[in-house]
MDTraj code that builds the backbone (N, CA, C; nanometers):
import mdtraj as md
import numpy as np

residues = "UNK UNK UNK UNK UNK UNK UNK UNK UNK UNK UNK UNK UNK UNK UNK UNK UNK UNK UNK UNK UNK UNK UNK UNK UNK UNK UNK UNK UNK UNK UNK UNK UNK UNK UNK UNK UNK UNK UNK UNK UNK UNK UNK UNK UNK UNK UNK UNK UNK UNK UNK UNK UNK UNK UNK UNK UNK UNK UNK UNK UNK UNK UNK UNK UNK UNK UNK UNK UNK UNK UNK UNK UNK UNK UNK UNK UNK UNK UNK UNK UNK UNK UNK UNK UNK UNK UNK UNK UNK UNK UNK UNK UNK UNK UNK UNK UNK UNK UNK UNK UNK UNK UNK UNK UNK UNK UNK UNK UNK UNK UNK UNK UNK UNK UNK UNK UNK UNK UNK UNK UNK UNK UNK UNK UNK UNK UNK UNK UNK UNK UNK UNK UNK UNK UNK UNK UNK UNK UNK UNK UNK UNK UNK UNK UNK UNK UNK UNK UNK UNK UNK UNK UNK UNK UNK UNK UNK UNK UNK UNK UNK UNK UNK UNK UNK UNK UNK UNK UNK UNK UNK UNK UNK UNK UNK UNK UNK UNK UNK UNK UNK UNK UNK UNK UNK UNK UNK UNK UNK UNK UNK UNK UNK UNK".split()
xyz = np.array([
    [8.5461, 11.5568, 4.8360],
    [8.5425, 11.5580, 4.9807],
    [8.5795, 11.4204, 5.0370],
    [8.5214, 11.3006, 4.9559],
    [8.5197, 11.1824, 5.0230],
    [8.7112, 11.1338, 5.0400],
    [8.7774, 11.2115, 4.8691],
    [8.9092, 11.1688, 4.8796],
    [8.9920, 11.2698, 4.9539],
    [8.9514, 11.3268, 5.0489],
    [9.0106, 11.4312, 5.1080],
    [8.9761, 11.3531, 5.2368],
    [8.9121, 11.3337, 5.2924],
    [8.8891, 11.2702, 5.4045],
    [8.9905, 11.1439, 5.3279],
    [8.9818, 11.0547, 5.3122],
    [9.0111, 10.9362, 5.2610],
    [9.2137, 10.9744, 5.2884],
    [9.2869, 11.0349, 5.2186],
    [9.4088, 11.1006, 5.2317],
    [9.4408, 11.1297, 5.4049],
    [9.3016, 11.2100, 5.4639],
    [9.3884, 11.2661, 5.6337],
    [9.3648, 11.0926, 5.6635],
    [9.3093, 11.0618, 5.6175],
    [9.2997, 10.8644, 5.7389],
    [9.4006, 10.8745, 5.7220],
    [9.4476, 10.8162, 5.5892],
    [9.5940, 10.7284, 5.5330],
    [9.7122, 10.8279, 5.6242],
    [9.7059, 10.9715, 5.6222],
    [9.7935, 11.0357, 5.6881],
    [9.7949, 11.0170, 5.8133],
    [9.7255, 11.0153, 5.8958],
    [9.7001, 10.9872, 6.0186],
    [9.7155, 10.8675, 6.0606],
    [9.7026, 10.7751, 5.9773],
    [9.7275, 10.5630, 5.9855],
    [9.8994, 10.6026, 5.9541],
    [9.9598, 10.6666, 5.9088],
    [10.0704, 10.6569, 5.8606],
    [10.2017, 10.7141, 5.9543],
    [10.0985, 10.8676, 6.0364],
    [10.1449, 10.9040, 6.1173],
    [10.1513, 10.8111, 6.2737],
    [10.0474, 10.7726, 6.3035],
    [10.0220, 10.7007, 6.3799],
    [10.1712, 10.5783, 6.3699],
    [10.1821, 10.5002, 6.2697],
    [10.2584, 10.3825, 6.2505],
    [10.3920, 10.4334, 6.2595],
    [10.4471, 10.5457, 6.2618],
    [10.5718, 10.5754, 6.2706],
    [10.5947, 10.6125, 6.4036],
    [10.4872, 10.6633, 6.4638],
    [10.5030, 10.7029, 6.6160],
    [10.5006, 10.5885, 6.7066],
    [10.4347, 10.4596, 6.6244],
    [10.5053, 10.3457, 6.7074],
    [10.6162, 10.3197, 6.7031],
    [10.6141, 10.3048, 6.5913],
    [10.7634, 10.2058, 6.5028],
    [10.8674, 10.3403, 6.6115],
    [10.8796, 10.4533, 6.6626],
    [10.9612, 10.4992, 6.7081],
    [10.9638, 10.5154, 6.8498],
    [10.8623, 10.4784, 6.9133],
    [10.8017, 10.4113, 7.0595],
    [10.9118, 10.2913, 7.0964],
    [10.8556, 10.2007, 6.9778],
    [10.9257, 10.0571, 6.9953],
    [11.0981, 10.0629, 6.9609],
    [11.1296, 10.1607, 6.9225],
    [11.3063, 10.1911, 6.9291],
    [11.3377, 10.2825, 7.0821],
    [11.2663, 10.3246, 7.0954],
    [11.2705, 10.4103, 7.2601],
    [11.2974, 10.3379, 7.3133],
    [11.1822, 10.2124, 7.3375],
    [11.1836, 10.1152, 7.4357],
    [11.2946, 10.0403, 7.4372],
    [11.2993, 9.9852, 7.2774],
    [11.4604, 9.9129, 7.2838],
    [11.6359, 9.9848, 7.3500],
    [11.5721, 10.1156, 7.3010],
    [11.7280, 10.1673, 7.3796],
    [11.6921, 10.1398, 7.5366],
    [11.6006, 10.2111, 7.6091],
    [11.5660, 10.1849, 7.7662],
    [11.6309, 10.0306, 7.8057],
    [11.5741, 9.9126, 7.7216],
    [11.5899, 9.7812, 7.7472],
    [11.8026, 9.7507, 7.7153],
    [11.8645, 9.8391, 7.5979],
    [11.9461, 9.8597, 7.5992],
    [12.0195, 9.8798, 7.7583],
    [12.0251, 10.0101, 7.7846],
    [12.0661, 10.0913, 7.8624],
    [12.0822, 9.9896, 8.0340],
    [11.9125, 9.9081, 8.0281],
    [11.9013, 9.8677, 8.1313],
    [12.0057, 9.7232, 8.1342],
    [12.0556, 9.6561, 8.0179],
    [12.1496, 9.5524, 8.0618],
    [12.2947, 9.5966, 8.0295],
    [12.3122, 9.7295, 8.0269],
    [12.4634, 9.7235, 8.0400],
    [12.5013, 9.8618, 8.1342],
    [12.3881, 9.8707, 8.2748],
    [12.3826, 9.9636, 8.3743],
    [12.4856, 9.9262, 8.4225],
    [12.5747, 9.9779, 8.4831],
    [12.6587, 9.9369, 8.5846],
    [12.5993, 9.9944, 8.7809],
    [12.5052, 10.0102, 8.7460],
    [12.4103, 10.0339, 8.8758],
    [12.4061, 9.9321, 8.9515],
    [12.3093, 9.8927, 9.0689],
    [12.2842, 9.8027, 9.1316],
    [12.1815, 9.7520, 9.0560],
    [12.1118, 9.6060, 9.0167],
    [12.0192, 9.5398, 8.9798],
    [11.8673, 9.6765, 9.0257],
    [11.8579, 9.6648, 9.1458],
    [11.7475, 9.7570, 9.1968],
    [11.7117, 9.8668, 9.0766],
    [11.8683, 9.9539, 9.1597],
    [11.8815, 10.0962, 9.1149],
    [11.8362, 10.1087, 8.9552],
    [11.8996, 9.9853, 8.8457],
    [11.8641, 9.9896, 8.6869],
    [11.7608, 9.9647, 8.6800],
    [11.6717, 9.8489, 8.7597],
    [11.5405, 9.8124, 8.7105],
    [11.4112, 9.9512, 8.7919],
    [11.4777, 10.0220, 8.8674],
    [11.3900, 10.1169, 8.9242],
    [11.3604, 10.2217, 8.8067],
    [11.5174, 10.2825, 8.7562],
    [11.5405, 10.3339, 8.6508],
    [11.4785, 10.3450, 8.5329],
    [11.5133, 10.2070, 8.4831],
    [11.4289, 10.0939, 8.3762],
    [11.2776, 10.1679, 8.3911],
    [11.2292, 10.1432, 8.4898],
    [11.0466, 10.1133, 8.5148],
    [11.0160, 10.2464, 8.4909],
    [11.0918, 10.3905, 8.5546],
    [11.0777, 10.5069, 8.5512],
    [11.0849, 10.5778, 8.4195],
    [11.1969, 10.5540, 8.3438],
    [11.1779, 10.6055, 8.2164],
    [11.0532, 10.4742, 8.1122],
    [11.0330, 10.3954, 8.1483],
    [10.9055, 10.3072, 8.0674],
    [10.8333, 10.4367, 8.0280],
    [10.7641, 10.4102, 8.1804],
    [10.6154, 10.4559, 8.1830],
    [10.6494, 10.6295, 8.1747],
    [10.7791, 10.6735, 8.1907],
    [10.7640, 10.8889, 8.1158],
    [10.7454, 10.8592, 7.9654],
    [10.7942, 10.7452, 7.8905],
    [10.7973, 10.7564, 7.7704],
    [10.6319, 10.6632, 7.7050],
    [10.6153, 10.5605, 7.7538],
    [10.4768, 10.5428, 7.7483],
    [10.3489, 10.6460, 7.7374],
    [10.3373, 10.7073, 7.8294],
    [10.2855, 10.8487, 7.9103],
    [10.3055, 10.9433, 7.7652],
    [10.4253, 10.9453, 7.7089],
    [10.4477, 11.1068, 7.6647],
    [10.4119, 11.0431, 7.5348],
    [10.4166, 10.8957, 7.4607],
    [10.3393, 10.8461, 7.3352],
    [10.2253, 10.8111, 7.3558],
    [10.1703, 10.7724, 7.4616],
    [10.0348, 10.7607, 7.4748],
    [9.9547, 10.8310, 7.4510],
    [9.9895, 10.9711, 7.5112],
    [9.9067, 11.0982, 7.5124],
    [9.8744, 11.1773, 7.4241],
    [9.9589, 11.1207, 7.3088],
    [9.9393, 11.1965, 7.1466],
    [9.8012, 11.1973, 7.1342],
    [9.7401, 11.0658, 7.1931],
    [9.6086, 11.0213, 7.1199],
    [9.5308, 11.0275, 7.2514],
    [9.3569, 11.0789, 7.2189],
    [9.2542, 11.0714, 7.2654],
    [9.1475, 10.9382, 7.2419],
    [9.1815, 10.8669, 7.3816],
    [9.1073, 10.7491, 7.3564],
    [8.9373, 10.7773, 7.3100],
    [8.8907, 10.8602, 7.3309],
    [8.7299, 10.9089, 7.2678],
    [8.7212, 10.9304, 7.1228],
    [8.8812, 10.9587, 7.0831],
    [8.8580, 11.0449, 6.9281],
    [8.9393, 10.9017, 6.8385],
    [9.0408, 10.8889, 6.8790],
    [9.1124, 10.7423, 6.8136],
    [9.1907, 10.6835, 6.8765],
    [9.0987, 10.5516, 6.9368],
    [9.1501, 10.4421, 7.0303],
    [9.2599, 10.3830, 6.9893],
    [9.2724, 10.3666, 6.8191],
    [9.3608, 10.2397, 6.7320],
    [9.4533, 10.2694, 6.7757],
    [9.5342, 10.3786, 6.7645],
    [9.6996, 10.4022, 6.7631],
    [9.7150, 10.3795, 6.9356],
    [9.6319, 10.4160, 6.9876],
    [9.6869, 10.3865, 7.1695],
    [9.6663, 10.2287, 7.2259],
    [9.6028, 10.1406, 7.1240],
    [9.6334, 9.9531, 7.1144],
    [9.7372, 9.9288, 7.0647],
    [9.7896, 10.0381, 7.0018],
    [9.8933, 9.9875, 6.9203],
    [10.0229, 9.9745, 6.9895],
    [10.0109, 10.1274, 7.0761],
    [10.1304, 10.2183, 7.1447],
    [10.1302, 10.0704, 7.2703],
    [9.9900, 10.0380, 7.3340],
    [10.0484, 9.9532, 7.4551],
    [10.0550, 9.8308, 7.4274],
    [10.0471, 9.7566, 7.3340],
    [10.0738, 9.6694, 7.2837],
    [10.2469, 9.6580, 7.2860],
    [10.2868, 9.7581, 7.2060],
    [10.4042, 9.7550, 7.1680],
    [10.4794, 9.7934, 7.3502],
    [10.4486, 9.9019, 7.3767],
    [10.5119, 9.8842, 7.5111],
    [10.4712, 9.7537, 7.6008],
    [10.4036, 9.6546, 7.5776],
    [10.3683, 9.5521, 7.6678],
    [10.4887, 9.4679, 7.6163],
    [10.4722, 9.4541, 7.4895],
    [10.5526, 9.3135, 7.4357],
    [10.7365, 9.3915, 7.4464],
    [10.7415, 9.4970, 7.4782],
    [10.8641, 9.5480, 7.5068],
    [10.9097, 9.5206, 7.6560],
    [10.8317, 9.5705, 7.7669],
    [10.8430, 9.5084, 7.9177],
    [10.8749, 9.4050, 7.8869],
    [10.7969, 9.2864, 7.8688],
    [10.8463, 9.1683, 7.8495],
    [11.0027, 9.1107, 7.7943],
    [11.0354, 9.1547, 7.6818],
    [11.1433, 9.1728, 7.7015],
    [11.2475, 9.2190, 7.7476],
    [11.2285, 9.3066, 7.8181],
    [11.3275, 9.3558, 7.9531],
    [11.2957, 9.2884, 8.0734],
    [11.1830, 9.2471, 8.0535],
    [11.2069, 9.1146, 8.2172],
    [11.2850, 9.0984, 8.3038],
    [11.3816, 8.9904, 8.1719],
    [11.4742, 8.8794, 8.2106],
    [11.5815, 9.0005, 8.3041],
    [11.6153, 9.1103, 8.2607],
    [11.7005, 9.1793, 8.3053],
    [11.6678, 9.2847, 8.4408],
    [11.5136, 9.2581, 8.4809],
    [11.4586, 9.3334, 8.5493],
    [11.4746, 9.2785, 8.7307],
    [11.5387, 9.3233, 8.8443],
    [11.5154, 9.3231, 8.9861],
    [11.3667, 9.2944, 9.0081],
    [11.3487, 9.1671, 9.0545],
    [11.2196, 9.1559, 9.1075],
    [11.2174, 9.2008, 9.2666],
    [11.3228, 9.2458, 9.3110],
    [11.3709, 9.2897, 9.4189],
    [11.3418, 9.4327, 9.4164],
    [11.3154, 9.5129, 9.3249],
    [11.2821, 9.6555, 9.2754],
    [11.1002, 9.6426, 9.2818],
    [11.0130, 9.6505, 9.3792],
    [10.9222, 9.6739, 9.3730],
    [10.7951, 9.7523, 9.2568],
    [10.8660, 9.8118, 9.1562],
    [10.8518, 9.8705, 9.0759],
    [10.8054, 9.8167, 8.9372],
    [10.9045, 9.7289, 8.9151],
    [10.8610, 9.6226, 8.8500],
    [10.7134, 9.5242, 8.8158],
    [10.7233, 9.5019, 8.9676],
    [10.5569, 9.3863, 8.9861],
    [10.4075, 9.5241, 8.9248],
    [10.4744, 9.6362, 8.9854],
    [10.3641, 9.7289, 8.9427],
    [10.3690, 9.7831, 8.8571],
    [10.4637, 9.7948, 8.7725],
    [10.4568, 9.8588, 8.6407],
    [10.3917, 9.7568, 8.5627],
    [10.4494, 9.6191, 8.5768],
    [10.3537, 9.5108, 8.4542],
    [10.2100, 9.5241, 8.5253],
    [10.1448, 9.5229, 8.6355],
    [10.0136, 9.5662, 8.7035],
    [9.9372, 9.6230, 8.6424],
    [10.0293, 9.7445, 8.6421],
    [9.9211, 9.8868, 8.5668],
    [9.9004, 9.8760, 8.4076],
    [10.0405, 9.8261, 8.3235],
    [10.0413, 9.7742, 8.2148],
    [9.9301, 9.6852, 8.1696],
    [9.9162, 9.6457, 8.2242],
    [9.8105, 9.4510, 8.2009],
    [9.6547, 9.5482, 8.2193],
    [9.6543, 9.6332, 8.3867],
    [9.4911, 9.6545, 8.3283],
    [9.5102, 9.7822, 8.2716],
    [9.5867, 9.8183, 8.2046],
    [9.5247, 9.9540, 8.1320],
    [9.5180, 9.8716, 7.9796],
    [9.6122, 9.8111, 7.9459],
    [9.5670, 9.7026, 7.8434],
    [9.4265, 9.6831, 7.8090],
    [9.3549, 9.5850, 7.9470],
    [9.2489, 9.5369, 7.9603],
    [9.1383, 9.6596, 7.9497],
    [9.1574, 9.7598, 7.9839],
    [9.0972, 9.8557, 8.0102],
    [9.0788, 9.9182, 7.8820],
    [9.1825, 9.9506, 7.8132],
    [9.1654, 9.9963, 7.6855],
    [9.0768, 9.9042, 7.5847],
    [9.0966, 9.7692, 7.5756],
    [9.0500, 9.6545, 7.4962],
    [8.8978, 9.6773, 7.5093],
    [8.8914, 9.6885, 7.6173],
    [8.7268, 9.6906, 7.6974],
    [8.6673, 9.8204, 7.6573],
    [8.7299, 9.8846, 7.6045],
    [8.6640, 10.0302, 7.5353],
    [8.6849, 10.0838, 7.4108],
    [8.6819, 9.9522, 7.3481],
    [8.6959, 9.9722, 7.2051],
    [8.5835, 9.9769, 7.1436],
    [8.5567, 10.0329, 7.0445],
    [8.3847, 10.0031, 6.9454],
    [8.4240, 9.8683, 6.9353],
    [8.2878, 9.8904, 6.8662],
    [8.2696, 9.7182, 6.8298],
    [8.2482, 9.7728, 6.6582],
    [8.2703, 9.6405, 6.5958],
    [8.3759, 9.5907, 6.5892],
    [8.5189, 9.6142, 6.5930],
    [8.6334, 9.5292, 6.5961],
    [8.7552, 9.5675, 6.5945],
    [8.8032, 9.5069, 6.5052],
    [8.8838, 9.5899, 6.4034],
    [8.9557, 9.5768, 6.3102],
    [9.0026, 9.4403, 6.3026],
    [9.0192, 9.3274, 6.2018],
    [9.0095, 9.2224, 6.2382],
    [9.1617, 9.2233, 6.2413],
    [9.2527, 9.2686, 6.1657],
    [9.3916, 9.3114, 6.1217],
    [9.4735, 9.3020, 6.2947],
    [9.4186, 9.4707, 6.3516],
    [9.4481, 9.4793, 6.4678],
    [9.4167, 9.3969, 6.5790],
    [9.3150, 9.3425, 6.5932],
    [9.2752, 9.2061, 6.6837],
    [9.3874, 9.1101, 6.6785],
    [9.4208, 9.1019, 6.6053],
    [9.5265, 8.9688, 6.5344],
    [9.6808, 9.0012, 6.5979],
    [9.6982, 9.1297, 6.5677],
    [9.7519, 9.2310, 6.6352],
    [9.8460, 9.1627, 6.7840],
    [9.7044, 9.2309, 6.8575],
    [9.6704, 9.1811, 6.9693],
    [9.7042, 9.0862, 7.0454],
    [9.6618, 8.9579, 7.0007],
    [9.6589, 8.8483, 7.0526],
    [9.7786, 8.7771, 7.0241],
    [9.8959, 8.8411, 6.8520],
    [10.0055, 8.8028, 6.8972],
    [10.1355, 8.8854, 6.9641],
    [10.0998, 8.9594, 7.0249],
    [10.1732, 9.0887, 7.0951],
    [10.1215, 9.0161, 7.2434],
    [10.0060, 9.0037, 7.3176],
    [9.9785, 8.9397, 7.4146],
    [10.0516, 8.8091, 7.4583],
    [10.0066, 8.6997, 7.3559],
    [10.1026, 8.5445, 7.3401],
    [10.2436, 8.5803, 7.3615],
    [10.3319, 8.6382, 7.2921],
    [10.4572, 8.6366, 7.2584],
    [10.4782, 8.7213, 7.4115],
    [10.4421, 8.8480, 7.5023],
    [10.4611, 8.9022, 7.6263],
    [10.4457, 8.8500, 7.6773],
    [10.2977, 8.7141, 7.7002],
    [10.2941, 8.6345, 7.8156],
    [10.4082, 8.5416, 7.8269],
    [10.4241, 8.5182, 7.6773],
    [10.5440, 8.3673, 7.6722],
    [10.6692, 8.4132, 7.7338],
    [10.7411, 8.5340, 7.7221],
    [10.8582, 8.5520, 7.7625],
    [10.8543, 8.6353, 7.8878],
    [10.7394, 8.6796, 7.9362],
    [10.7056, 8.6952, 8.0946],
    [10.6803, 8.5479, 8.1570],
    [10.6789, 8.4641, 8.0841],
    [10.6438, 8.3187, 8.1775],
    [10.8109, 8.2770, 8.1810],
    [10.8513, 8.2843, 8.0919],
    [11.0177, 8.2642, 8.0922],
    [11.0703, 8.2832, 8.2004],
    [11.0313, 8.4300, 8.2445],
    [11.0923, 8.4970, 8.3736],
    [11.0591, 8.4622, 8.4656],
    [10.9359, 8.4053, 8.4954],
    [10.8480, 8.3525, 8.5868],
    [10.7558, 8.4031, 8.6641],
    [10.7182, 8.4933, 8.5488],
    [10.5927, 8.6555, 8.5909],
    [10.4618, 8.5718, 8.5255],
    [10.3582, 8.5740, 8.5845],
    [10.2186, 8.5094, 8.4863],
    [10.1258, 8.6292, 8.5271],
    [10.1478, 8.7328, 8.5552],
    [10.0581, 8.8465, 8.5394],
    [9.9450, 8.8712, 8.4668],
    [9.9691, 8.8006, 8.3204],
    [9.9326, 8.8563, 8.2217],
    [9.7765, 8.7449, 8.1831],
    [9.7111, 8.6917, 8.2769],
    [9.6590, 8.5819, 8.2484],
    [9.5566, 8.6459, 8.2482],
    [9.4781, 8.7122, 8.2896],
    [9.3204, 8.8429, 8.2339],
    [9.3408, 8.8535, 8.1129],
    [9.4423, 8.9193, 8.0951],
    [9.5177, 8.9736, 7.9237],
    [9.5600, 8.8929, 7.8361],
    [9.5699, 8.7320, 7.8318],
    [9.5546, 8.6319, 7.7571],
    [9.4358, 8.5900, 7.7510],
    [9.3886, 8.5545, 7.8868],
    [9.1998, 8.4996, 7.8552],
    [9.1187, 8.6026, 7.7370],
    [9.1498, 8.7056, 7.7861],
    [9.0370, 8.8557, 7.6936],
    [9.0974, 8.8090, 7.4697],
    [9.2562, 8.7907, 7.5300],
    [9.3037, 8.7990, 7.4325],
    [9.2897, 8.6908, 7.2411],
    [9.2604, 8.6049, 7.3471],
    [9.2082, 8.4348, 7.2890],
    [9.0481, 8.4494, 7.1883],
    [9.0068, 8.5306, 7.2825],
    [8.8720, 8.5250, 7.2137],
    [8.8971, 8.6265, 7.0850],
    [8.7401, 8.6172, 6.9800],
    [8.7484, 8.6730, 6.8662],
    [8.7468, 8.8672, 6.9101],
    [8.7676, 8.9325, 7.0161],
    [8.7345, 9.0626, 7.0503],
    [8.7316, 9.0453, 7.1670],
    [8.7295, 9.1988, 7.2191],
    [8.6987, 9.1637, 7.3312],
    [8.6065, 9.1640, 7.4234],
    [8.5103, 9.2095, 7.3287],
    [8.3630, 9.1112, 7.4058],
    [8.2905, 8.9946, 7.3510],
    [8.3444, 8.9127, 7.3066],
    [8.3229, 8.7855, 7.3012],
    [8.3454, 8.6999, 7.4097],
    [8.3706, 8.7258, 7.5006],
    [8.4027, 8.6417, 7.5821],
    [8.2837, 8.6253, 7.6880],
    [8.2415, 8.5258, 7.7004],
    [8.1038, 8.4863, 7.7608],
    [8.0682, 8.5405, 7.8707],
    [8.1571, 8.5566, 8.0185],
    [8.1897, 8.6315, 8.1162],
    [8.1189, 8.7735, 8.1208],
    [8.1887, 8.8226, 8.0389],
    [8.1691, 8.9976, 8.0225],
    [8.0507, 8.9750, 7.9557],
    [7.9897, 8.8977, 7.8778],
    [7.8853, 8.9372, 7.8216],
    [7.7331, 8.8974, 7.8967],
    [7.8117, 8.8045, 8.0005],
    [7.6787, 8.8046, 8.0978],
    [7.6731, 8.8966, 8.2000],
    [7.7994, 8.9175, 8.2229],
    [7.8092, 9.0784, 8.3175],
    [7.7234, 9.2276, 8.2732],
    [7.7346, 9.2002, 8.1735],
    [7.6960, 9.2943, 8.0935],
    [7.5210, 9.3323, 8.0788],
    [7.4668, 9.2127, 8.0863],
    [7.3891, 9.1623, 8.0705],
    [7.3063, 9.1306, 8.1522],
    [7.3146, 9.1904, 8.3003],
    [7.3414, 9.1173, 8.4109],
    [7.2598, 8.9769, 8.4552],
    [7.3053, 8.9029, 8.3905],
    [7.2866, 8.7368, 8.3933],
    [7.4065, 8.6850, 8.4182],
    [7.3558, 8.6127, 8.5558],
    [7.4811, 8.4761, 8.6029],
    [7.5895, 8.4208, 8.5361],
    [7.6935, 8.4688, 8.5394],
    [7.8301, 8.4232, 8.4594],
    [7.7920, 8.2774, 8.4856],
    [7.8204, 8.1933, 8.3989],
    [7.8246, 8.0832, 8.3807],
    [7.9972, 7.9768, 8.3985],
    [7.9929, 7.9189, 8.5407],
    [8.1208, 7.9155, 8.5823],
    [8.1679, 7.7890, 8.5368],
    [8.0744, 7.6973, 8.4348],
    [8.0961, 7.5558, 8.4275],
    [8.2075, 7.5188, 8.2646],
    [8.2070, 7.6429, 8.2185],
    [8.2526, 7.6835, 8.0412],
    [8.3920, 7.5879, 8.0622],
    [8.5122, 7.6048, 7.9530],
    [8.6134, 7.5866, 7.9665],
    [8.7042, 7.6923, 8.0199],
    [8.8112, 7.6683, 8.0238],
    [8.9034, 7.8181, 8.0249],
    [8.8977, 7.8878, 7.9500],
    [8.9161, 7.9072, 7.8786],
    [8.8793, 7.9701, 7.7449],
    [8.7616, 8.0953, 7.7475],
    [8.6414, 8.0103, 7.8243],
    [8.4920, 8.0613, 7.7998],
    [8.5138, 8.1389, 7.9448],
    [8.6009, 8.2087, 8.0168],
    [8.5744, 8.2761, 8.1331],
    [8.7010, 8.3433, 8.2000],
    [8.6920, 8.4201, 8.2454],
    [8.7436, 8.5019, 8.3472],
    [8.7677, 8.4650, 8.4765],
    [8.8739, 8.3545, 8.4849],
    [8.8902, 8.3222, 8.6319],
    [8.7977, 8.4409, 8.7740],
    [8.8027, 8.3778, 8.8405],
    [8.7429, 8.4388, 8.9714],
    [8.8299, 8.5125, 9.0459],
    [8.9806, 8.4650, 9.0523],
    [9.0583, 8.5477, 9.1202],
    [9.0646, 8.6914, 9.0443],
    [9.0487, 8.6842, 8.9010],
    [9.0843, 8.7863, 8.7869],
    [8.9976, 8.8818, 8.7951],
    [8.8648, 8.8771, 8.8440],
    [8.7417, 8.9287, 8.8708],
    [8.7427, 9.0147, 8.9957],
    [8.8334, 8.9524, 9.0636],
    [8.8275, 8.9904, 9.1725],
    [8.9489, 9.1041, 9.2414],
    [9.0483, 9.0458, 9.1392],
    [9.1650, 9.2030, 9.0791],
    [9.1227, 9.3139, 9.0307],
    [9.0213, 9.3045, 8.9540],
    [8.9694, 9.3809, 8.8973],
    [8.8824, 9.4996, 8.9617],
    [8.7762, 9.4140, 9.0699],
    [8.7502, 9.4953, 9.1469],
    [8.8483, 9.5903, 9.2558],
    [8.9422, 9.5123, 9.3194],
    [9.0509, 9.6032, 9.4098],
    [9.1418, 9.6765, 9.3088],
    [9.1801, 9.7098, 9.2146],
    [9.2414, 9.7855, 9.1498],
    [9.1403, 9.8972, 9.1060],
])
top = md.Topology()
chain = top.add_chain()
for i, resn in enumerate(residues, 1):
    res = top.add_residue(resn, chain, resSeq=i)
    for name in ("N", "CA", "C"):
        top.add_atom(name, md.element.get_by_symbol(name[0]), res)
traj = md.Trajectory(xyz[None], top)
């Protein structure tokens, strides 16, 4: 029984990893498609943003965040650090844009924040260089969106971070820490209006 269970993981870890690995070629054609549009800047990056998030949406949904969170960190991970690379090519003039990385960043955050505890130390690692490498080439562009989703990202999980754990807790966030040790105030405060 135990190697029968033991086999559907590996099948399911295996299935899971190909449904990225074929996520992250989706995305690359989209990112394709979007720099050799002959559209208006707008019209491609509207385009661009529209097929993202149908194809995000239609790999996301394989998985039940209640039953197995892993593969849907995986899926927006990989679609995060993919936006990012379509950036550079993206109409900031296309309204669409500012809100697609928006919704991206807190469903990110959102997902991170509803993970068991512990997290795979593998996938954490994951994480934080899929985060780094999206923020770095969203800062390129001159997008810093992603600064909730680097702070969360830095720490060992994502409730390690002192902030949430006095929130949690409900004891006085402690505003004197480094950067590192907190959740800006403006970030807190996104959080609530979204």
């Amino acid at each position: 029984m135990a190697d029968e269970e033991a086999e559907h993981d590996r099948s399911a870890q295996s299935g899971a990893s190909a449904a990225v690995a074929a996520l992250g070629e989706r995305l690359q054609g989209l990112a394709a498609a979007l720099k050799s549009s002959t559209q208006s800047p707008v019209q491609s990056a509207s385009q661009y943003c529209q097929e993202f998030c149908q194809t995000l949406l239609e790999y996301a949904s394989r998985w039940r965040m209640e039953e197995d969170p892993l593969p849907l960190v995986q899926v927006y991970t990989t679609a995060l650090v993919s936006y990012a690379h379509a950036a550079a090519c993206l109409s900031m003039q296309c309204e669409n844009v500012q809100l697609v990385l928006e919704r991206l960043t807190l469903s990110c955050v959102e997902l991170l924040l509803s993970l068991p505890e512990p997290v795979p130390v593998a996938l954490w690692k994951d994480v934080q260089v899929s985060v780094q490498v999206a923020d770095s080439l969203l800062q390129q562009s001159g997008i810093s969106q992603l600064h909730m989703l680097s702070v969360l990202a830095q720490e060992g999980g994502p409730w390690t971070n002192a902030t949430l754990q006095s929130i949690m807790s409900k004891e006085a966030p402690e505003t004197s820490k480094g950067k590192n040790n907190k959740v800006g105030k403006k970030n807190l405060n996104w959080c609530r209006a979204a």
